[in-house]
C-alpha positions in Angstrom: -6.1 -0.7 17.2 -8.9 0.6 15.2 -12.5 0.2 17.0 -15.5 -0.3 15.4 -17.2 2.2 13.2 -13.5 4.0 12.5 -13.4 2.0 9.0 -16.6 3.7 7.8 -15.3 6.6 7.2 -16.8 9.9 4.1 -13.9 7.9 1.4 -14.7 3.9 2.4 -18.4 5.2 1.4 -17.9 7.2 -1.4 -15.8 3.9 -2.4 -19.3 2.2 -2.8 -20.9 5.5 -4.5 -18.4 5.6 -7.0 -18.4 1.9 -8.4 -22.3 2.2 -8.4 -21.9 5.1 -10.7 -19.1 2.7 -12.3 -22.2 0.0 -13.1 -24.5 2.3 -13.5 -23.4 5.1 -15.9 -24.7 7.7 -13.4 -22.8 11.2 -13.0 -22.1 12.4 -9.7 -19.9 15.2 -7.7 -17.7 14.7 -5.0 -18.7 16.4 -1.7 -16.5 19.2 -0.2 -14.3 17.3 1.9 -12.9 14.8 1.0 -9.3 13.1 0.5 -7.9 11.6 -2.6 -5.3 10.2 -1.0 -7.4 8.4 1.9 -9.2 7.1 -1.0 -6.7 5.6 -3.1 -5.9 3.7 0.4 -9.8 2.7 0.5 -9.4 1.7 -2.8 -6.1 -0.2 -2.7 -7.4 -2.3 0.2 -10.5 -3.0 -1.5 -8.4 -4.0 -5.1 -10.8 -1.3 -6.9 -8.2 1.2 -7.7 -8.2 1.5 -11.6 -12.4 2.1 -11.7 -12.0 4.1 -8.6 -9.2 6.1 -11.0 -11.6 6.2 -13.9 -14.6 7.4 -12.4 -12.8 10.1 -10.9 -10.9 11.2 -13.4 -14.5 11.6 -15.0 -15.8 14.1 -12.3 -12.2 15.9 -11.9 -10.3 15.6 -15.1 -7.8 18.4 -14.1 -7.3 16.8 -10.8 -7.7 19.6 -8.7 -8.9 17.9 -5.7 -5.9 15.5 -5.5 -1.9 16.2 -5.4 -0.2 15.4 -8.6 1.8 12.1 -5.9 -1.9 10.9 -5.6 -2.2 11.7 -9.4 0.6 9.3 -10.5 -0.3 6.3 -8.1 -3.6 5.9 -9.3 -2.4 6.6 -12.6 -0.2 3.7 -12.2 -2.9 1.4 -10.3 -4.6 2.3 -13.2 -1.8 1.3 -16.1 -0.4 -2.0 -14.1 -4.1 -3.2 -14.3 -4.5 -3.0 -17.9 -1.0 -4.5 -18.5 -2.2 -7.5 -16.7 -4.9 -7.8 -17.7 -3.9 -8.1 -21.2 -0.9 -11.0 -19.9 -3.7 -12.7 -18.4 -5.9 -12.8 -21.5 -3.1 -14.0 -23.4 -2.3 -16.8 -20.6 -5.8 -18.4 -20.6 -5.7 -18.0 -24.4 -2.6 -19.9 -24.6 -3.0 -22.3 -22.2 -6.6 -23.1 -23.6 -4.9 -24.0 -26.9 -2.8 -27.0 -25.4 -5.4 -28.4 -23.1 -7.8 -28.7 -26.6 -4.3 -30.3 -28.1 -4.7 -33.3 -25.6 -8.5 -33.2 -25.3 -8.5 -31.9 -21.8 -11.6 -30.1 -21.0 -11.7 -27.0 -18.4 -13.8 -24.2 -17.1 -12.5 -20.8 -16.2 -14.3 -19.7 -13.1 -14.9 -16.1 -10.7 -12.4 -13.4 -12.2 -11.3 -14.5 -15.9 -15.2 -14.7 -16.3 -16.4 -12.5 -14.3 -14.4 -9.6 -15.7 -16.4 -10.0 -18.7 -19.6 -8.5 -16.8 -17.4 -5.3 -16.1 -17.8 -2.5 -18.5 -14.0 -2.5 -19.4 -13.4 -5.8 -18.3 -9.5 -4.9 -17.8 -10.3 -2.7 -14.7 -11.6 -5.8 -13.0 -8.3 -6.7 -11.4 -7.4 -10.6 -10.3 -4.4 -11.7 -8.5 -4.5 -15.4 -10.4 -6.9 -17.3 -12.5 -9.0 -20.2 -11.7 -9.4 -23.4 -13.7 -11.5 -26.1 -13.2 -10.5 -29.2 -14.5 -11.2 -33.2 -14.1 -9.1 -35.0 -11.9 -8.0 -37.4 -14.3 -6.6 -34.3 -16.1 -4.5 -33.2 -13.7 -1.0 -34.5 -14.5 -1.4 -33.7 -17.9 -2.4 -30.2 -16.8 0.6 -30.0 -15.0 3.6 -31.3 -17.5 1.4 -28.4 -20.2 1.9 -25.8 -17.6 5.5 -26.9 -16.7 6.6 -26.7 -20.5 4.7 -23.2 -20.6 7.3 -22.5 -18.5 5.2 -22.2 -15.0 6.5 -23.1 -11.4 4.1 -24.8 -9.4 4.1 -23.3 -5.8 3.7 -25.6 -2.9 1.7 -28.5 -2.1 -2.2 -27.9 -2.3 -4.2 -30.7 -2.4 -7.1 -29.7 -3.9 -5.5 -26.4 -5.6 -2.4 -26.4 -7.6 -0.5 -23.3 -8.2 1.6 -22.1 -11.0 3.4 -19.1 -11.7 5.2 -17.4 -14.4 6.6 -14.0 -14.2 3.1 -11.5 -13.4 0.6 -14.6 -14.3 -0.5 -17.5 -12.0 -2.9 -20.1 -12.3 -5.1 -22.0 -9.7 -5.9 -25.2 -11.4 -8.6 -26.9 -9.3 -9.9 -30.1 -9.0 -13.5 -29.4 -7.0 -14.4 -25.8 -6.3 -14.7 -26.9 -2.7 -12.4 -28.2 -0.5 -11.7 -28.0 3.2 -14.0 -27.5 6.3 -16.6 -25.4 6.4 -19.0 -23.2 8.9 -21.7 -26.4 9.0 -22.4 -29.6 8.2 -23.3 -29.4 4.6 -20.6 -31.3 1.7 -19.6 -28.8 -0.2 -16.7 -31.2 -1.7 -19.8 -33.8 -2.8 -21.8 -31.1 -4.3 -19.2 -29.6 -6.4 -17.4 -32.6 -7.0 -20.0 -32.8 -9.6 -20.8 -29.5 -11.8 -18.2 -30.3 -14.2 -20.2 -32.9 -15.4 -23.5 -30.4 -15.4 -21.3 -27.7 -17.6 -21.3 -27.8 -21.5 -19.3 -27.1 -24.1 -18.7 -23.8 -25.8 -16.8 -22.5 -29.2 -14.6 -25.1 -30.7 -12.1 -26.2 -28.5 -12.5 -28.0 -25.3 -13.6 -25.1 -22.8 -16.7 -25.9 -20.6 -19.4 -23.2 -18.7 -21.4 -23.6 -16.1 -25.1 -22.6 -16.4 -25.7 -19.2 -15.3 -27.3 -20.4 -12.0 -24.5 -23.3 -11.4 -22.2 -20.2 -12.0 -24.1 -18.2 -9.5 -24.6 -20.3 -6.4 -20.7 -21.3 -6.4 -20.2 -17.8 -7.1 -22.4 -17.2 -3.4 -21.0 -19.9 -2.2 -17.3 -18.4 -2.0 -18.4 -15.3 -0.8 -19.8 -17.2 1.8 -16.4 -19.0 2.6 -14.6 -16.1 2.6 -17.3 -14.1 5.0 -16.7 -16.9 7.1 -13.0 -17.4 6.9 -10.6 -14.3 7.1 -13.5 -12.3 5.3 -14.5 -10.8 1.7 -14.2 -7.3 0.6 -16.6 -4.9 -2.1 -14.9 -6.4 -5.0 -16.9 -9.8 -4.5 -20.0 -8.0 -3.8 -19.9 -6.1 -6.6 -19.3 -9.0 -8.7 -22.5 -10.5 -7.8 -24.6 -7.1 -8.3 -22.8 -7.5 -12.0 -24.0 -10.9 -12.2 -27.6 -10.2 -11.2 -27.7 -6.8 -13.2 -26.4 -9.0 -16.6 -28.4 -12.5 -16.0 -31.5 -11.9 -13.4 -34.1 -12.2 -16.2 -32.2 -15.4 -17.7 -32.0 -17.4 -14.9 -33.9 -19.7 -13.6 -34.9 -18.8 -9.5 -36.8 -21.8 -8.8 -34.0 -23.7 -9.3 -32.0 -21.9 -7.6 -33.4 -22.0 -4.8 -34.0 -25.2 -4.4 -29.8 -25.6 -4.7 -30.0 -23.2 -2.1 -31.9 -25.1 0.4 -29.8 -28.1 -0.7 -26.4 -25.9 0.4 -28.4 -24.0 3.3 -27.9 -21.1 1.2 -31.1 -19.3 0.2 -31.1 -17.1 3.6 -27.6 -15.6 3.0 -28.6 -15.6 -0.7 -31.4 -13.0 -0.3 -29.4 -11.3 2.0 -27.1 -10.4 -0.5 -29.9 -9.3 -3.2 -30.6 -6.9 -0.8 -27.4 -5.7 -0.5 -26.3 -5.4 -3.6 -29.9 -3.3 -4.4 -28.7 -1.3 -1.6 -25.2 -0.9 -1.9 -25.6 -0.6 -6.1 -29.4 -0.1 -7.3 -29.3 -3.9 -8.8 -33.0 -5.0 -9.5 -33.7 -8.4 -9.0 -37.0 -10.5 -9.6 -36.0 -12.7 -7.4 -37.1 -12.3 -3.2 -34.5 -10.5 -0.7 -34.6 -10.5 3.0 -34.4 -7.1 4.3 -31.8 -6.2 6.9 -32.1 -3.7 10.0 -30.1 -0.7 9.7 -27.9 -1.8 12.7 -27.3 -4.9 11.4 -26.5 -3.3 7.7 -24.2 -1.2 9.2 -21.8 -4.1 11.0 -22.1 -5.8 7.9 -21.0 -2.8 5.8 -17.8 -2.2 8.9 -17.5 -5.8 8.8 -16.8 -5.9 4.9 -14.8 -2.0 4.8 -12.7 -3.6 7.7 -11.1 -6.3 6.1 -10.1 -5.5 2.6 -10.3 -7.7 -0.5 -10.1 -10.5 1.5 -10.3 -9.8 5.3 -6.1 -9.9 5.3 -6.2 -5.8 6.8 -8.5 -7.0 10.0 -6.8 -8.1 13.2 -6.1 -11.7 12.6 -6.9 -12.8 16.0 -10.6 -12.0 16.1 -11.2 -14.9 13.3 -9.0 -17.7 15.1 -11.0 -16.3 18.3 -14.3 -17.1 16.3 -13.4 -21.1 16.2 -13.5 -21.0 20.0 -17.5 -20.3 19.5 -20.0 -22.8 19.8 -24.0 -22.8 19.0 -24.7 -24.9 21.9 -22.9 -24.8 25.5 -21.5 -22.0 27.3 -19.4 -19.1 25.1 -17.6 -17.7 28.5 -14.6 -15.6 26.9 -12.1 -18.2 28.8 -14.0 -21.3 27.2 -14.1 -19.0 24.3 -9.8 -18.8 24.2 -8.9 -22.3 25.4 -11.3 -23.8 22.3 -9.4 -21.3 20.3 -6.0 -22.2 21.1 -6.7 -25.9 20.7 -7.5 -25.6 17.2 -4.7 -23.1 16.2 -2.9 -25.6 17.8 -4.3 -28.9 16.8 -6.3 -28.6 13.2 -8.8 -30.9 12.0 -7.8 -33.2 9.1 -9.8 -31.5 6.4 -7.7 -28.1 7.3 -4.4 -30.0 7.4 -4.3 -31.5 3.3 -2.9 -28.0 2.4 -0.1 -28.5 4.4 0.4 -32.3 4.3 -1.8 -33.8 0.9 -0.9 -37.3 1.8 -3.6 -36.9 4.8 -5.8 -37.2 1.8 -5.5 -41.1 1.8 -3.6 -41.8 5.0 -6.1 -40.1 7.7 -3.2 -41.0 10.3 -0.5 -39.1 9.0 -2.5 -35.8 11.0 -0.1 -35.6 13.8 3.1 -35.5 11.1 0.8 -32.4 9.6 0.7 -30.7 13.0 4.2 -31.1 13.5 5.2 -29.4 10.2 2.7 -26.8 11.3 4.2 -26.0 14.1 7.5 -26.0 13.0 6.3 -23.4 10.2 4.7 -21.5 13.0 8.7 -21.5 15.0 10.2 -20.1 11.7 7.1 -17.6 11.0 7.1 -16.4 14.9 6.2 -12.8 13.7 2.6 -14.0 12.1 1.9 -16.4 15.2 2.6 -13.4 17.1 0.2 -11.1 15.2 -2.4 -13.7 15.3 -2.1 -14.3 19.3 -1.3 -10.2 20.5 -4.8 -9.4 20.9 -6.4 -12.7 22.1 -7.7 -11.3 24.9 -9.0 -7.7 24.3 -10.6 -9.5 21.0 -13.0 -12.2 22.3 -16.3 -9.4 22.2 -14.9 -8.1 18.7 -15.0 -12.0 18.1 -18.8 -12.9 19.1 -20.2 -9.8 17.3 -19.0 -11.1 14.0 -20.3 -14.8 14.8 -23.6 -12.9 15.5 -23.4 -11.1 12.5 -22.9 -14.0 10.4 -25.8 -15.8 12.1 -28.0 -12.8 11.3 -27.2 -12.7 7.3 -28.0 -16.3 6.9 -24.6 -18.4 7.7 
């Protein structure tokens, strides 16, 4: 198992060098030792292989740092990306036209708009795309995706998935949905910015305001920090945002959304991040990070990949063993830990059993069908549980670290 600091290594931070020369339009040269191919694993991880690709192939058009195998699979990170890119374009297209057909409104959200900010918006990759739609919209949404010729997959509550061939949708309901790292309703607060978006072009697609946009786009990062974890990508799309909209949006209200979503600490956090990591400017005010604390963040982030699925899994079921008040003994620390792997609340069960939804005591059903997915998935309970006890210290220094960038 890799200890800390081994993630940050000369290629995970010429990974960050080379997409801020990406935004930026800077040149650069490589340094004199360095590994293509341990980048194009950097970069894999990270879902950043086709910029990566392009801005090398800037410095060293002949390749002559890189074997002609690392050649062809960033040439084909590279080709795959634009392909789908161009199915997805076509997919929110088409799907767009037969929700204005029925009058159903919707809002694409994070990558299909987000993409845009990029400076070829095909290099910005995305595993699905996310819709926001109304509630009351939702079974319509579904028999249009059906006859599209979409599968929905599973039995999300809040989220339902569809896919067809490359492309899949996540039609939501709420951007929020679940339990989160404190007390504030996430669910409540979102369950109302569709009716703060407004209309654009001339069929029935929505926006959010730029800083609606924004502090759900912080928002998820958030989640995900907190959860299994968030990776460059989602950085980088926020340094996009601020570098495109800083001077059009409006701060003060902002943060006063912030404060409302105990927010505006992790917020400025990130500011200063992202003027770190990429050279954004922002008018708005940042809270300045010590240099150790940067540089667990930065291990913290390189560890974990797009979405924190490359870290040891253990070390965030170990966090929920962790508590603000009482004693954190690494014993107290496991047993808490084991409880709730074993025995979820109610707001994490819906995804597995969306009847909990309005029948609060269908939760023990839920737990059994976890648990009997957990007998027929013995290999991933296994991976989660292996390092339980050499983890809980790798466990408290990430709750410490999320306390000391704002969440």
């Amino acid at each position: 198992m890799k200890t800390q600091g081994e993630f940050v290594t000369l290629e995970t931070k010429w990974l960050i060098t080379l997409l801020d020369t990406y935004i930026n339009e800077a040149g650069i040269g490589l340094p004199a030792s360095f590994s293509y191919e341990k980048l194009y694993e950097a970069g894999k991880k990270h879902s950043v292989l086709p910029i990566i690709f392009q801005e090398l192939y800037k410095i060293d058009p002949d390749w002559t740092r890189g074997s002609r195998e690392s050649l062809d699979l960033f040439k084909k990170a590279y080709i795959s990306a634009v392909y789908l890119s161009s199915l997805q374009d076509f997919a929110v297209e088409e799907l767009g036209d037969k929700l204005a057909e029925q009058g159903i409104g919707y809002i694409p959200v994070k990558g299909c708009v987000l993409k845009q900010l990029y400076p070829e918006p095909e290099l910005r990759t995305m595993s699905d795309i996310d819709i926001l739609i109304q509630e009351k919209d939702r079974l319509k949404t579904d028999e249009i995706l059906k006859n599209l010729g979409y599968e929905r997959q599973g039995l999300g509550s809040n989220v339902w998935t569809y896919k067809k061939g490359m492309v899949t949708f996540e039609i939501h309901v709420n951007l929020a949905g679940g339990k989160y790292w404190n007390d504030v309703d996430y669910i409540g607060y979102f369950s109302e910015i569709f009716d703060k978006s407004h209309s654009v072009g001339d069929k029935t697609q929505r926006r959010l305001s730029l800083e609606d946009h924004f502090l759900f786009l912080c928002f998820h990062l958030a989640k995900h920090l907190c959860s299994t974890g968030a990776g460059i990508r989602m950085i980088l799309d926020i340094a996009l945002y601020i570098k495109h909209y800083d001077g059009q949006m409006d701060w003060q209200y902002i943060w006063s959304e912030a404060d409302k979503l105990q927010l505006k600490e992790f917020i400025e956090t990130m500011l200063f991040i992202c003027q770190g990591w990429f050279h954004v400017k922002t008018s708005a005010s940042v809270k300045d990070l010590d240099p150790g604390t940067l540089a667990v963040f930065e291990e913290y982030v390189l560890s974990g990949g797009v979405f924190g699925f490359e870290r040891d899994d253990s070390i965030r079921r170990l966090r929920k063993g962790i508590r603000k008040k009482g004693s954190n003994r690494s014993l107290l620390v496991k047993l808490r830990a084991l409880l709730y792997l074993a025995f979820p609340d109610r707001s994490h069960m819906k995804d597995f059993l969306p009847e909990l939804e309005k029948h609060p005591v269908l939760l023990p059903a839920a737990w059994v069908k976890r648990w009997y997915l957990g007998i027929r998935n013995k290999e991933r309970v296994r991976r989660s549980l292996e390092n339980f006890n050499e983890n809980v210290d790798a466990a408290k220094g990430q709750w410490e670290l999320l306390k000391r960038i704002g969440l």
